[in-house]
C-alpha positions in Angstrom: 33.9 -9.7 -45.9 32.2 -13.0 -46.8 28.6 -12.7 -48.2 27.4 -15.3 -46.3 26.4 -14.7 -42.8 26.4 -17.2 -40.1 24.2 -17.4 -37.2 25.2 -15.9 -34.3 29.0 -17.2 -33.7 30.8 -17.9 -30.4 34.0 -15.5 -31.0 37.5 -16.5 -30.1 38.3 -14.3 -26.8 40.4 -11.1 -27.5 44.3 -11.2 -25.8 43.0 -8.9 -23.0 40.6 -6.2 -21.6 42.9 -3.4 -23.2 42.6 -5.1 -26.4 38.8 -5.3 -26.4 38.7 -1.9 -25.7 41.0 -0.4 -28.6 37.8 -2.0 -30.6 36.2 1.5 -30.1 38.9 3.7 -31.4 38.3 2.0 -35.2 37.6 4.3 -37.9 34.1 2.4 -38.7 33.4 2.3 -34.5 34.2 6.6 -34.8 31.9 7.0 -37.5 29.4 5.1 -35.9 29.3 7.2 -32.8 28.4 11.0 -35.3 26.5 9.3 -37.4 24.6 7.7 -34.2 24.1 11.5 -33.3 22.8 12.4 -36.6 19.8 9.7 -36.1 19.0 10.6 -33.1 18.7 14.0 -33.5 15.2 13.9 -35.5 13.2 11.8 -33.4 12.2 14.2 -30.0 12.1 17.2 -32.3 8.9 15.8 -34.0 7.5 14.3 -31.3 8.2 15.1 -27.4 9.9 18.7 -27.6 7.4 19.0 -30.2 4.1 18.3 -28.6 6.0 20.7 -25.5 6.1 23.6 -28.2 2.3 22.9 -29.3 1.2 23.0 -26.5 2.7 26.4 -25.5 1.3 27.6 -28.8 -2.0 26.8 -27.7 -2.9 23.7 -29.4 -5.3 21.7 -27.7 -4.7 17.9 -26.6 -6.2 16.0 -28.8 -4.6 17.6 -31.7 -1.4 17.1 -30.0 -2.1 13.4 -30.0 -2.7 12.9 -33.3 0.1 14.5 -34.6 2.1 11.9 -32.9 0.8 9.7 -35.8 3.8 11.1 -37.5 6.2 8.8 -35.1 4.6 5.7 -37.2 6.8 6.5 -39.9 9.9 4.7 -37.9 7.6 1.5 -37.9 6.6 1.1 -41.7 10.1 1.9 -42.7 10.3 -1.7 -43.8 8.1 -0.7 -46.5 10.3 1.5 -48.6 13.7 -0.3 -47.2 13.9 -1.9 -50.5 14.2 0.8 -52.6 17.0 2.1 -49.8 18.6 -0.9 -50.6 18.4 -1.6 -54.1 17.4 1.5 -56.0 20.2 3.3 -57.1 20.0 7.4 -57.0 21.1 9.6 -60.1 24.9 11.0 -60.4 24.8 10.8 -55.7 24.9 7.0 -56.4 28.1 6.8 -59.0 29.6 9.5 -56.7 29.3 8.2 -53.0 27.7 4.8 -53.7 24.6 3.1 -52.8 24.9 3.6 -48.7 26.4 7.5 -48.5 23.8 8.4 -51.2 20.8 7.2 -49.6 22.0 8.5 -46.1 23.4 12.1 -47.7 19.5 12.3 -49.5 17.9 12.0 -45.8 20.4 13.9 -44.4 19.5 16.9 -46.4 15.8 15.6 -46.3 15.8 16.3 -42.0 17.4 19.4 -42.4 15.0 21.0 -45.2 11.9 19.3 -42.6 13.4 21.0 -39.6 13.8 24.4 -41.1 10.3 24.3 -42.1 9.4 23.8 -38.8 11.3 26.4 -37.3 9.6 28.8 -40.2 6.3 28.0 -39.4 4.1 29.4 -36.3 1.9 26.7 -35.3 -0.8 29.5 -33.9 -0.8 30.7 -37.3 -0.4 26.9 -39.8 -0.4 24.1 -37.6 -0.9 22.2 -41.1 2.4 23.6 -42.3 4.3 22.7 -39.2 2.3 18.6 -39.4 3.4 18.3 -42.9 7.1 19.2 -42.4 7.2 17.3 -38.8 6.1 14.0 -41.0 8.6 15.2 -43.8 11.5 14.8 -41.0 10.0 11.4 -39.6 9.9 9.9 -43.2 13.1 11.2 -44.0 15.1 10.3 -40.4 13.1 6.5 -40.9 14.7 6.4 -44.5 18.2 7.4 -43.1 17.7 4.6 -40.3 17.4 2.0 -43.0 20.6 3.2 -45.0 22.4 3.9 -42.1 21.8 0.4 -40.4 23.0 -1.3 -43.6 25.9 1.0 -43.6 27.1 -0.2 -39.7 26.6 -3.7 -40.9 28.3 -3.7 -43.8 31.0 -1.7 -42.3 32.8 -4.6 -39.8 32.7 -8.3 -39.3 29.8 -9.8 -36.8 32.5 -9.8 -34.0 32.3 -5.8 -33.5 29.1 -5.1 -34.1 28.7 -5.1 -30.3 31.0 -2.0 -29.9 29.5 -0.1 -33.6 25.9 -0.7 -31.7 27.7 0.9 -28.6 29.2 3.6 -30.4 26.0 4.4 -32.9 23.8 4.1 -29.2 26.2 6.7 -27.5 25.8 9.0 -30.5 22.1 8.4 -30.6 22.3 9.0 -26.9 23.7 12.3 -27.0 21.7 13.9 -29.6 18.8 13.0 -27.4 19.8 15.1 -24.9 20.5 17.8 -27.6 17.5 17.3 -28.8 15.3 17.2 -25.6 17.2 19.2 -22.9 19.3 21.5 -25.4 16.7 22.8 -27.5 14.5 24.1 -24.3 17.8 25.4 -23.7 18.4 27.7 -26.6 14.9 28.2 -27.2 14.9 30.1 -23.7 17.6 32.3 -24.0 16.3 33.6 -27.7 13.1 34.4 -25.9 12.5 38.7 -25.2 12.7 39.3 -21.7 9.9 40.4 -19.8 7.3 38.8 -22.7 5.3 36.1 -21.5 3.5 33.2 -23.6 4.4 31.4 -27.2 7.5 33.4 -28.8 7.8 31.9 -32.0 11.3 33.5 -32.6 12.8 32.0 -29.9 11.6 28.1 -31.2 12.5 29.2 -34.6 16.1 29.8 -33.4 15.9 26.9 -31.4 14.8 24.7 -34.6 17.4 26.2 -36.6 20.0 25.4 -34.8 18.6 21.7 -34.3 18.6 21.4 -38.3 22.7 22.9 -38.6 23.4 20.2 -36.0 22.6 17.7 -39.0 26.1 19.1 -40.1 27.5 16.6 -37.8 25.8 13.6 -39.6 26.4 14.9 -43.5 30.3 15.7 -43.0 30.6 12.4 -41.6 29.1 10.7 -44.9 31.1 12.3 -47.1 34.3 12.3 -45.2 33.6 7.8 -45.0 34.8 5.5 -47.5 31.6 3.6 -49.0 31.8 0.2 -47.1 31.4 -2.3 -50.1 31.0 -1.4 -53.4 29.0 -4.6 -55.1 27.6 -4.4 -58.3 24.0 -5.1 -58.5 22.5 -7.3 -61.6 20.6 -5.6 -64.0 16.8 -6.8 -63.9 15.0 -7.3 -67.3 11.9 -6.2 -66.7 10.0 -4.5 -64.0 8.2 -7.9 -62.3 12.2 -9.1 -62.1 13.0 -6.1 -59.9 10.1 -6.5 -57.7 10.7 -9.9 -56.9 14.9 -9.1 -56.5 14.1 -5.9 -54.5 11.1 -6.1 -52.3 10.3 -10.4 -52.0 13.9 -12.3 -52.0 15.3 -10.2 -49.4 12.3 -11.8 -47.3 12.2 -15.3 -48.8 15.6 -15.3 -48.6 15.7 -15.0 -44.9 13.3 -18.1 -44.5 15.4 -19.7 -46.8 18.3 -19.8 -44.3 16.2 -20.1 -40.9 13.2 -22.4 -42.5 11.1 -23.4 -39.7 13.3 -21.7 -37.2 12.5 -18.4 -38.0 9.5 -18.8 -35.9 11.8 -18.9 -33.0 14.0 -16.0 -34.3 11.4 -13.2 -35.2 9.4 -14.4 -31.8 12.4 -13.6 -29.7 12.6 -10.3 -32.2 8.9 -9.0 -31.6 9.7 -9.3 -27.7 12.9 -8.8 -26.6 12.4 -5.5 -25.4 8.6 -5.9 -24.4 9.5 -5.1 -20.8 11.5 -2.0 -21.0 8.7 -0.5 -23.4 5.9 -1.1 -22.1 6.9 -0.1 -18.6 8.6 3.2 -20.0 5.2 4.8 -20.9 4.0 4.9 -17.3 7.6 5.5 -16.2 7.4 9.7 -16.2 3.2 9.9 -15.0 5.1 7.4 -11.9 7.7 10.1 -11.1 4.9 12.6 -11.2 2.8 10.8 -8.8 5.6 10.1 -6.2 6.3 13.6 -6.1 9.4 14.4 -7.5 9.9 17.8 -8.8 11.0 18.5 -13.1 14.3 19.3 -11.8 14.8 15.8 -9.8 13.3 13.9 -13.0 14.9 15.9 -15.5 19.1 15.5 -13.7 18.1 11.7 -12.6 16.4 10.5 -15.8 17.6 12.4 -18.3 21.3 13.1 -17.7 22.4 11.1 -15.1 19.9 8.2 -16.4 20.9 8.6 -20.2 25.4 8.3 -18.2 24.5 5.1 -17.5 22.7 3.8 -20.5 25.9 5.0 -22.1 27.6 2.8 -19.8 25.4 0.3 -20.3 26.0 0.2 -24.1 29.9 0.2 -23.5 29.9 -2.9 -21.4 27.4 -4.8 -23.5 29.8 -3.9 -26.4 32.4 -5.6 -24.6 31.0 -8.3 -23.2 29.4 -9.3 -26.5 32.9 -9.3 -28.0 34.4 -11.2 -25.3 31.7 -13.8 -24.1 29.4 -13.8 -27.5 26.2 -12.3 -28.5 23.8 -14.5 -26.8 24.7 -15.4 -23.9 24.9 -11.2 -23.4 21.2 -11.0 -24.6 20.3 -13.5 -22.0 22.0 -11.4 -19.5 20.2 -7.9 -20.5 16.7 -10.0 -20.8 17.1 -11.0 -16.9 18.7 -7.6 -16.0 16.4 -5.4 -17.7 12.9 -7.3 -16.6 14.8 -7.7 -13.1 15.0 -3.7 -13.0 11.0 -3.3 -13.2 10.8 -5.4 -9.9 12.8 -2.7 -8.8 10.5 0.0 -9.7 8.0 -1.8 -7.9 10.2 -1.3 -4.9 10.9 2.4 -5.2 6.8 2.8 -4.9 7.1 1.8 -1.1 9.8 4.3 -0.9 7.6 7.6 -1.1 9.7 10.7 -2.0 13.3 8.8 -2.1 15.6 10.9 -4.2 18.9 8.5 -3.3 16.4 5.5 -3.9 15.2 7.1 -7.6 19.1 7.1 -8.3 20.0 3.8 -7.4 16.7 2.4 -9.3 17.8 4.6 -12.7 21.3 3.4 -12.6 20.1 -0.2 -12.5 17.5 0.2 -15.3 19.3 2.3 -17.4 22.5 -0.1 -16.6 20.7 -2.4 -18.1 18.5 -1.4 -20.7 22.4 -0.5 -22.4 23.4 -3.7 -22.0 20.4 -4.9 -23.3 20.5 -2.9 -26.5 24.0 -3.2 -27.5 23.9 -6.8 -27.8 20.5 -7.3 -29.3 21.6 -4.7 -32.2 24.4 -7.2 -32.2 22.0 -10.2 -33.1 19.9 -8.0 -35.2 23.1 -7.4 -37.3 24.1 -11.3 -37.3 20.7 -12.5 -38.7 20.8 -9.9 -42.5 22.4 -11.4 -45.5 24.5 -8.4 -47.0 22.9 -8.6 -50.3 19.6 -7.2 -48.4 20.8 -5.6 -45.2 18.6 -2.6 -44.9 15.5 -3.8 -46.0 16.2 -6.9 -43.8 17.1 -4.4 -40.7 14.7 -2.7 -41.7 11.9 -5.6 -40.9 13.8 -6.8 -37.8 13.9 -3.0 -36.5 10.2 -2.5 -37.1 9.0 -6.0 -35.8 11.1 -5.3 -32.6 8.6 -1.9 -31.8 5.3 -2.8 -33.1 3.5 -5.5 -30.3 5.4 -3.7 -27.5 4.4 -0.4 -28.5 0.5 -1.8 -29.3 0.9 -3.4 -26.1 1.7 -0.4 -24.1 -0.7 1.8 -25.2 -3.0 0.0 -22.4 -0.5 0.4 -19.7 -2.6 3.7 -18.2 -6.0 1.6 -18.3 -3.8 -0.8 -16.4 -2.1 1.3 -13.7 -5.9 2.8 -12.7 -7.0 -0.8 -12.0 -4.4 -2.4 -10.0 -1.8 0.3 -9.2 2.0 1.3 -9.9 3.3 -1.8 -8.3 1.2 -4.7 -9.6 1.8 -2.7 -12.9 5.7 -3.1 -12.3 5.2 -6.7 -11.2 3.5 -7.3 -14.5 5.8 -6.1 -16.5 8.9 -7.9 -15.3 6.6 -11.1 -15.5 6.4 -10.1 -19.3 10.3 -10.8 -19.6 10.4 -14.3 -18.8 9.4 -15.8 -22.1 12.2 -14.0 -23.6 14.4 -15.9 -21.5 13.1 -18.8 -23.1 13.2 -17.6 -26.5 16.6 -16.5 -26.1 18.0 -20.0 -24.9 15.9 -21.2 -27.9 17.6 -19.1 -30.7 20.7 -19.7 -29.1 20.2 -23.1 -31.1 19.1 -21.6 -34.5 21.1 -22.7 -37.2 20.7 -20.5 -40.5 21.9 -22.1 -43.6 24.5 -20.6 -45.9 23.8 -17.3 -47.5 23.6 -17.3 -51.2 25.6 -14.8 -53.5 22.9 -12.1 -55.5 23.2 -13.4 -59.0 21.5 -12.4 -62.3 18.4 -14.1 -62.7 18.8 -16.6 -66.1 
């Protein structure tokens, strides 16, 4: 694999349909798909099925909401990504190399932070329970950054498409593990006939949360490392800084110059629509009167089928028709869905119409995703992939999610449908920013040398 990285290329179409599709049978697409799982298996259990269990202990609101603070981990990962990168780790680095190294450490680092919080009653150390829930976040943000650095590095820019699918469906379905599972096996460890708290029963359901890592660790060491380069040795500690934490940034305005304007614009809002309109998605169910049950099989099985679907066919089509013109596709479809939620408020208590309205959001948020991981991918120079990835990935969250946090103040002024409206409204500059980067041209990517 060449260490220069080109901008987004228009790829040279595949013999046929059943040729695209043997893309996801790879080795490196299979990997992607358990160690997708093991990523997404940290993020609900320290934040929604944790704030559930809080709350059942007793823990008032407020508390609740500050322990959320913990999620920020995932967007200051950019922060450390450099040491991910760069930093070597004693006797795991020689052993596994640079990528498996950093992503066995984490691995292990989730695991120890969900046993501790299936030790600890947070009735009796709610301190205990914070400190280990932020121990997981810091450690499933740190294997985010070796893990995305690992999928790049592990196929040309051509199947990136189908590793995002595959690392999306894995991430997908330890979701649902995660969310609907662990309710699941928390309530059959519970006593019969006891009402209220049982710590036991979360404990068991923690527990088994943190052996489901085993998925993720096998898969690392059972993976070939997927380039072994040989970093140059600095002289002296200001040379390391500047090789590991400022030329991975300089060098990407290097290659973009005034362009990356254009680039990390379209980055910082790409998904602006789908995340802002997501936080008043579930209080919106809630108020049209549907029942848990009718949320909970729409949205979060049937809805999470046909992101998976989604992510399959943006795979595809990103392979077969090229990156952007898929990520001008998923802009349109996913900010066309929200008109769409503005429609299923006229339709009171609709179950058939909540269906149909899932299946063409979720349709296209997968579609969406898949080929913006795609351009994400394109745009890192391989010398500094993670800590690169690690920027794009944390600019893509931060004005959306700042942006959302006013969506409630929003909805109590002008209602669920102007709200909806709004939001869709919000996708149309990325259609321009999309056509825009469409004609960014990143120079040549330069080879890491020693410094003279």
């Amino acid at each position: 694999m060449s260490d220069n990285v080109p901008p987004p290329p228009q790829t040279s179409r595949p013999a046929g349909w059943a040729a695209s599709f043997k893309v996801y049978l790879e080795p490196p697409t299979l990997r992607m798909l358990a160690l997708g799982f093991s990523a997404g298996l940290p993020l609900l259990l320290v934040l929604g099925t944790l704030s559930y269990r809080l709350r059942e202990a007793g823990v008032d609101l407020a508390t609740i909401g500050y322990l959320s603070w913990v999620g920020l981990a995932y967007a200051f990962k950019w922060a450390w990504a450099p040491l991910v990168d760069r930093l070597p780790l004693p006797v795991l680095t020689r052993t596994l190399g640079r990528r498996r190294s950093w992503l066995l450490l984490s691995q292990l680092g989730i695991v120890a932070g969900l046993c501790g919080m299936a030790w600890f009653d947070p009735k009796i150390d709610r301190t205990a329970v914070a400190l280990c829930a932020l121990a997981v976040a810091f450690a499933s943000a740190t294997q985010d950054i070796a893990l995305d650095a690992f999928r790049i590095e592990s196929a040309d820019v051509n199947r990136q498409g189908a590793l995002a699918a595959a690392y999306q469906t894995g991430y997908r379905l330890a979701m649902i593990w995660a969310g609907a599972g662990v309710f699941w096996v928390a309530a059959r460890a519970e006593v019969p006939g006891v009402t209220g708290y049982q710590h036991e029963a979360w404990r068991t359901a923690y527990f088994a949360m943190a052996s489901s890592m085993v998925v993720g660790v096998l898969t690392v060491l059972l993976s070939p490392e997927p380039m072994r380069r040989e970093l140059p040795p600095a002289r002296d500690a200001a040379q390391w800084l500047r090789d590991t934490v400022v030329e991975p940034f300089a060098d990407f305005l290097r290659r973009y110059g005034t362009q990356a304007v254009v680039v990390l614009a379209l980055i910082a809002i790409y998904r602006i629509s789908d995340v802002v309109m997501g936080i008043m998605a579930n209080p919106f169910y809630a108020d049209m009167g549907y029942t848990k049950d009718e949320v909970a099989a729409v949205t979060k099985v049937f809805g999470v089928i046909m992101t998976l679907a989604g992510t399959f066919v943006g795979g595809i089509l990103a392979l077969r028709l090229g990156v952007m013109r898929v990520m001008m596709l998923g802009a349109a479809l996913s900010a066309g869905s929200n008109l769409l939620f503005a429609w299923l408020g006229t339709r009171g208590h609709d179950v058939g119409a909540l269906v149909a309205v899932i299946s063409a959001d979720n349709l296209s948020s997968g579609i969406a995703s898949a080929a913006f991981i795609a351009y994400l991918s394109s745009l890192t120079n391989v010398n500094y992939s993670a800590t690169q990835y690690a920027l794009f990935s944390s600019i893509m969250l931060l004005l959306p999610k700042w942006l959302a946090g006013f969506s409630g103040r929003y909805v109590e002024a002008f209602g669920y449908s102007h709200f909806f409206l709004a939001t869709a409204c919000l996708g149309l500059p990325v259609l321009v920013l999309v056509w825009l980067a469409g004609r960014v041209r990143a120079a040549p990517a330069q080879v890491a040398t020693a410094s003279p």
